[in-house]
N, C-alpha and C positions, 0 to 999 in steps of 0.2 A: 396433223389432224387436230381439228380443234376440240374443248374437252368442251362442249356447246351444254347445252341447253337444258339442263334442267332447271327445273324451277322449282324454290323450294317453295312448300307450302304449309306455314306457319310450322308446328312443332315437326312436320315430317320433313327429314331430310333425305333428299333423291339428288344423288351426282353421279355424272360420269364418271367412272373408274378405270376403263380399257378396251380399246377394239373387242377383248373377247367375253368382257363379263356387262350381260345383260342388264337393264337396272329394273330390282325388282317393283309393285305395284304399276305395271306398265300395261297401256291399253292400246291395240291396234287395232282401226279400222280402216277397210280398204273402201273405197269409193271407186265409179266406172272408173273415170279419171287421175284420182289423187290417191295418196296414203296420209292418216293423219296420225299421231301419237296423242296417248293421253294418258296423263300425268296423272296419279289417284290427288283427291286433295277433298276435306270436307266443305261442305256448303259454308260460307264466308270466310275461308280460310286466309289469311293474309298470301299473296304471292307476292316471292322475289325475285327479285335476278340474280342471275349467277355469275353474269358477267355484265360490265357495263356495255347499256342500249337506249339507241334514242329511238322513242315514238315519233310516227307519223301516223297520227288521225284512226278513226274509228272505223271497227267492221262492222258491218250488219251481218246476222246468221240468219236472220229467218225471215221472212215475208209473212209467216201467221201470225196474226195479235195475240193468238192462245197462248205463245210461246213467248211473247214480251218479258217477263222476268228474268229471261235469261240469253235476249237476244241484244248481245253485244262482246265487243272483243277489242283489240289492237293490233292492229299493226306493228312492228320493231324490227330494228335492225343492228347490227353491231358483228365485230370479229368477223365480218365479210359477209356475213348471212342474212336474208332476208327471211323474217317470218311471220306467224299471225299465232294471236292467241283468242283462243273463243272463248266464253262464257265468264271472262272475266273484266268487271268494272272496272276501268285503272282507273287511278286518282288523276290522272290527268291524259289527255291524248295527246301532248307532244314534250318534247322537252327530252331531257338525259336523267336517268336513269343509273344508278352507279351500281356497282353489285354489292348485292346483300342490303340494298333497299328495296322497298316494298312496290310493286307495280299497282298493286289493288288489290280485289277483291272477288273470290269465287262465288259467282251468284248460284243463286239458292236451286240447283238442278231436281232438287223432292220434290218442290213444286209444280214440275211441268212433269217432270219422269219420275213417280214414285216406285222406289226400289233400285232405282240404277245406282251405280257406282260412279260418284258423283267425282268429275275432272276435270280439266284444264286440257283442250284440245290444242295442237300445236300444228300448224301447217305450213309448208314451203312456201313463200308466195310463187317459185315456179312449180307448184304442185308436185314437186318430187317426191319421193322416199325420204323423211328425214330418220329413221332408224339409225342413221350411221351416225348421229349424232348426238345419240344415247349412248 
């Protein structure tokens, strides 16, 4: 089982630890379709990797211009897994990624969502359940 995917974000360190211990600051939301994970982390917070991942190219989140400050993400893949990161700048959209380098940058979520618990969304690209990955 792979010890996947957290992502740290700057001073907050989130790792997998075990099939059976949960990792705490952890956000689920279910969609018709999908399950996402979201990772707590403050508005511009540095994100890492935890393992090495190479980009492939940019996601769009939103289709409202209201929501442009924080409508972007990446694509990555690595350790067999494919997946998507939302609301986060990356310094770059392709390339590799080593672990415990910086992927980017948590865009400013108080600005569009004032009050929310501001995250790093994580999704399967085959829209699975990534929980088992946490």
């Amino acid at each position: 089982q792979h010890a996947f995917v957290v992502y740290l974000c700057s001073a907050i360190l989130l790792s997998w630890i075990s099939p059976n211990i949960f990792i705490k600051k952890l956000i689920k939301t279910h969609r018709t379709d999908h399950v996402h994970e979201g990772i707590v982390c403050n508005d511009g917070a540095t994100v890492y990797a935890t393992f090495d991942v190479k980009l492939s190219g940019k996601v769009t989140v939103y289709t409202n211009p209201k929501k442009a400050a924080i409508n972007d993400g990446i694509n990555l893949s690595g350790e067999g897994l494919c997946f998507k990161l939302f609301y986060v700048k990356p310094d770059s959209y392709s390339g590799v990624v080593k672990k415990g380098q910086g992927i980017g940058t948590l865009l400013p979520m108080q600005s569009v969502y004032p009050g929310i618990t501001s995250h790093v969304l994580v999704q399967m690209c085959d829209k699975s359940d990534p929980t088992k990955y946490f």
